[in-house]
N, C-alpha and C positions, 0 to 999 in steps of 0.2 A: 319419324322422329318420335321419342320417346317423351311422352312429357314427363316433367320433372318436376318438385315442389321450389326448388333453389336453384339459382344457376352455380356457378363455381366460386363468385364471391360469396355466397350467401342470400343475395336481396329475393326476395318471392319474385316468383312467373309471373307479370300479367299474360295478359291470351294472346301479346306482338312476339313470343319470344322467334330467335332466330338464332340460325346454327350458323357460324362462321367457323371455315378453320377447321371442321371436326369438333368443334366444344361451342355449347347452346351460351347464348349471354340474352341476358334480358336487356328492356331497350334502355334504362337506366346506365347498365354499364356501359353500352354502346356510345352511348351521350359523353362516358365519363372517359371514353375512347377518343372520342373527337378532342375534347374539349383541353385533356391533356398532353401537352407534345411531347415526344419521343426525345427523350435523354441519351447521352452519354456516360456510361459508365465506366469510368477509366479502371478498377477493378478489374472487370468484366474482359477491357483491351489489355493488362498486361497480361490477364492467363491468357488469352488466345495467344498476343505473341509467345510466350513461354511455351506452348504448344498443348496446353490445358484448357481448351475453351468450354468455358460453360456450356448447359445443353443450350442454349437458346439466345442467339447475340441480334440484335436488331440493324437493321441496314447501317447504322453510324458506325456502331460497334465495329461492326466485320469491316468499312472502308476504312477508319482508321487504325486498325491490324491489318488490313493488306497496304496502304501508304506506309506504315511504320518499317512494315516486314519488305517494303519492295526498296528500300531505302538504304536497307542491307543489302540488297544485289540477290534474293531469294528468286531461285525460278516462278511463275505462275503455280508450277505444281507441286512447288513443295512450300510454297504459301498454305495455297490451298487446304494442301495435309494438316498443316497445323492450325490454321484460324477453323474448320472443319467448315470449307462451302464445298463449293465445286470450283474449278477450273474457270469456267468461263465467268462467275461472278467476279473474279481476281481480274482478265481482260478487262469486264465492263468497268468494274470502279479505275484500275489503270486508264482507260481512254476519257471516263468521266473528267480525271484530276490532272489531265494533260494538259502543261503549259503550249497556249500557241502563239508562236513568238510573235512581236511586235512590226 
C-alpha cells in the first residue's frame, strides 16, 4: 500500500489508514460510513430500469430495479442485463422479497 497524503474525500492520512474495496479511506471517512445509512436514489432506479444504470447502484438500488423490472414479467437474465448485476443477484433479491402465504 502506497501511502498517500489524502484519501479520496480530501481529509489528511493519519498512520490507521485502510484500504477497503481497492480505494484507501481514512478512519474519519470510515466513521462517516458507519454513521450514514445507505439511501435510495430513485434517480439512480429509473436509469437502471430504462436499461441505463449508473456505474455504481448500491444494494437498495439494484432490489428495487429488479422488484420493479420483475413486475413486468422480465426474465432474471434480461433483468440482469439491464439493472447491470449478474444473474443470480436477481434470484437472491427475488427469494429475499417472496411473499410466504399465510
Amino acid at each position: 500500500m502506497t501511502p498517500r497524503s489524502t484519501c479520496p474525500n480530501g481529509h489528511p492520512f493519519p498512520e490507521n489508514q485502510r484500504q477497503r474495496g481497492g480505494r484507501i479511506y481514512c478512519s474519519a471517512c470510515r466513521i462517516a460510513q458507519r454513521r450514514n445509512p445507505i439511501t435510495l436514489d430513485p434517480a439512480a432506479v429509473e436509469r437502471a430500469i430504462a436499461g441505463n444504470p449508473p456505474a455504481h447502484l448500491n444494494h437498495l438500488e439494484i432490489a428495487a430495479a429488479v422488484l420493479a423490472l420483475d413486475g413486468c414479467g422480465y426474465s432474471a437474465r434480461q433483468i440482469a442485463d439491464r439493472v447491470g448485476c449478474c444473474r443470480r443477484t436477481v434470484i437472491r433479491v427475488r427469494v429475499r422479497n417472496r411473499k410466504t402465504p399465510a
